[in-house]
Every structure is written in structure tokens, then in C-alpha cells.
C-alpha positions, -999 to 999 in steps of 0.1 A, spaced: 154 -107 -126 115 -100 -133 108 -75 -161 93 -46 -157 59 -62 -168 59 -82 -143 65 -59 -114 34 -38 -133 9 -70 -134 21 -75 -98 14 -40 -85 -18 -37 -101 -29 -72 -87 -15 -57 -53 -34 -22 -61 -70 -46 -67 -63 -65 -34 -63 -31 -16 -91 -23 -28 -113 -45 -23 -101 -48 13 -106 -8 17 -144 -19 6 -146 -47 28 -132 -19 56 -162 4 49 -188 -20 47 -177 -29 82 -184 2 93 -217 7 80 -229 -23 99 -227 -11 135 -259 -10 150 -252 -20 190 -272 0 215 -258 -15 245 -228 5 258 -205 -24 262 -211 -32 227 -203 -3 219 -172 -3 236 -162 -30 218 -173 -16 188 -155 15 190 -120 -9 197 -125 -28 168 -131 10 145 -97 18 155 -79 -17 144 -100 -6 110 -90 27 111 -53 15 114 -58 -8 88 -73 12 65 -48 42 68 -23 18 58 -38 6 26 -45 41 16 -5 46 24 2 13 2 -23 21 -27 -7 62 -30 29 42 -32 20 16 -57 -2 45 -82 33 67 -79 50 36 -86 32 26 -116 33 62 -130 73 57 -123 63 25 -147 48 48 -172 75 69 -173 100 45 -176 116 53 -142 106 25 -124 133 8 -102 157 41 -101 156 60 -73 142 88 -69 169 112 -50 201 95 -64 185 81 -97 209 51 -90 188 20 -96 173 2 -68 184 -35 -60 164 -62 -77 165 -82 -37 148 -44 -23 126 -42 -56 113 -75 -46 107 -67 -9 91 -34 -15 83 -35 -50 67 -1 -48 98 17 -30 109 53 -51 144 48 -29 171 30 -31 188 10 3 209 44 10 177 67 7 152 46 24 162 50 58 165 88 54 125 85 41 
């Protein structure tokens, strides 16, 4: 069973991971500079994959910061509907989940 330290170090290394890929995201973006339409084309398929991927590390990085204030609180690992606390096996799988198996699938 990991401590609640752990999960903490491990979301925050998590949190700095998505960060710096969300940087990496934008930086991408800034470098377009094709004229030629089917460049562009090409261009505009690959924004989207970014887009995608960066909507989903904006999803990940709002569920670990509520996570980590659930840390603060000292809520962390209860859900939060039921306030039953959450399976160490989920925990490790989603370590940022607020629910636990019964309340997932509902969210």
C-alpha cells in the first residue's frame, strides 16, 4: 500500500510531465510557417492530433490539482459522492480518480 506521500510526489511528478508536454504542444504551434497549400493541409491534420492531445492534458492536469487539494485536505483516496474509500488497485490505475469503482462509471 503506498502512502499518501507517495501518491502526492507521484502526482506532482505526473502534474510537471504535463506540463512541459502542454509547452512542447504550443511551441509546435508557433512554428507553422508552410505556404504551400498541401502543406498546409497537412499542417492543419497534425493541429488537430495537438489539439486532441492537448485537451487531454488540460483534462488530466484539472484532475490531478483537485486531487492534490483532496491531498491537502486529507480526503484523498475517499470518494467523493459516497465518501467510501477508493481501492488501493483503482488508486493505482487512476491515481487521480475523486470516485470510487461504483461511482466511476456514473462519471
Amino acid at each position: 500500500m503506498k502512502s499518501v506521500e507517495t501518491r502526492k510526489a507521484e502526482l506532482e511528478a505526473r502534474k510537471a510531465q504535463l506540463t512541459e508536454r502542454m509547452g512542447q504542444i504550443a511551441s509546435e504551434f508557433e512554428t507553422h510557417e508552410s505556404k504551400d497549400w498541401e502543406e498546409m493541409a497537412t499542417e492543419r491534420e497534425g493541429d488537430e492530433v495537438l489539439e486532441d492531445l492537448g485537451q487531454a492534458a488540460r483534462t488530466e492536469l484539472r484532475m490531478i490539482e483537485a486531487a492534490l487539494e483532496r491531498i491537502e485536505e486529507g480526503e484523498y483516496g475517499y470518494c467523493t459522492v459516497c465518501g467510501e474509500q477508493i481501492a488501493e488497485e483503482r488508486l493505482d490505475v487512476v491515481p487521480a480518480t475523486p470516485f470510487c469503482r461504483n461511482h466511476a462509471s456514473g462519471h
